[in-house]
N, C-alpha and C positions, 0 to 999 in steps of 0.2 A: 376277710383279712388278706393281706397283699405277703404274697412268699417273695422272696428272692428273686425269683425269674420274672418277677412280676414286675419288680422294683427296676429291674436290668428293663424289661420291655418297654416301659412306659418313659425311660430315663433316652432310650433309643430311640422313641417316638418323638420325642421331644426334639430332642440334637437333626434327627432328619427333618422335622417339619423347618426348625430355625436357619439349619444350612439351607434349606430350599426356598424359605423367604431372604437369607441373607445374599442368595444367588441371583435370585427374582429382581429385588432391588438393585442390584450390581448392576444387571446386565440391562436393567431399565432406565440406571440412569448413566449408564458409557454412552446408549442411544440417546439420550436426551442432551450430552456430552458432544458426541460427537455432530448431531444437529446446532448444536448452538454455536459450535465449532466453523461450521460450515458458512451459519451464517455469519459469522463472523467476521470470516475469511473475504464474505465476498462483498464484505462492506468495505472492508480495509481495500479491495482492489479498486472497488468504485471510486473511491477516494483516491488513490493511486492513480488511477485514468486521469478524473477530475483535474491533479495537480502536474499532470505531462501536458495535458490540454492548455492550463495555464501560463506553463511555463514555454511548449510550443508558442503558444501567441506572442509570448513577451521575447521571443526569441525573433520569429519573425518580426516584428516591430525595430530589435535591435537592428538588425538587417537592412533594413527599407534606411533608419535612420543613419547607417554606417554609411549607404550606399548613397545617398543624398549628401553626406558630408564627404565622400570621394569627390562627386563632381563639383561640389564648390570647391574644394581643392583641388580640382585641376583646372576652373576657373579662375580661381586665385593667380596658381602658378601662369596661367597665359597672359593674366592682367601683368605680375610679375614680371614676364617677358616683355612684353610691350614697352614697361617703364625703364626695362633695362635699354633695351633701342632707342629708345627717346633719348634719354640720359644721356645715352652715345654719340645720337647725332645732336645732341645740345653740346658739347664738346667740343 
């Protein structure tokens, strides 16, 4: 037959095993938490590079195409000129 102290020990045995698997689990799965985390993390950066890389290219591209419609407009303006002396000495 089970006394009182007997009742308290086994009710204490209980509460300590539970807090120790309730701990267990915690802290196995903050680790599995913060791996997931991790990888996560270094997904979202690959991606992140990925889309600087894209956006570099399409940067440089504007660039070349900006720099290419400079000198046809400064082509322009010389033809420009020309026709304005023309004009002039058509005059």
């Amino acid at each position: 037959m089970l006394t009182a102290n007997d009742s308290v020990s086994i009710a204490l045995i209980i509460s300590i095993v539970s807090l120790a698997c309730t701990l267990i689990s915690t802290l196995g799965g903050s680790k599995k938490r913060q791996k997931d985390d991790m990888e996560a993390e270094i997904e979202k950066r690959a991606i992140v590079k990925e889309e600087f890389v894209k956006v570099n290219f399409k940067l440089d591209e504007f660039c070349r195409r900006l720099e290419e419609l400079g000198k046809k407009y400064d082509v322009l303006e010389d033809h420009e000129k020309r026709i304005t002396i023309l004009e002039n000495k058509v005059k």
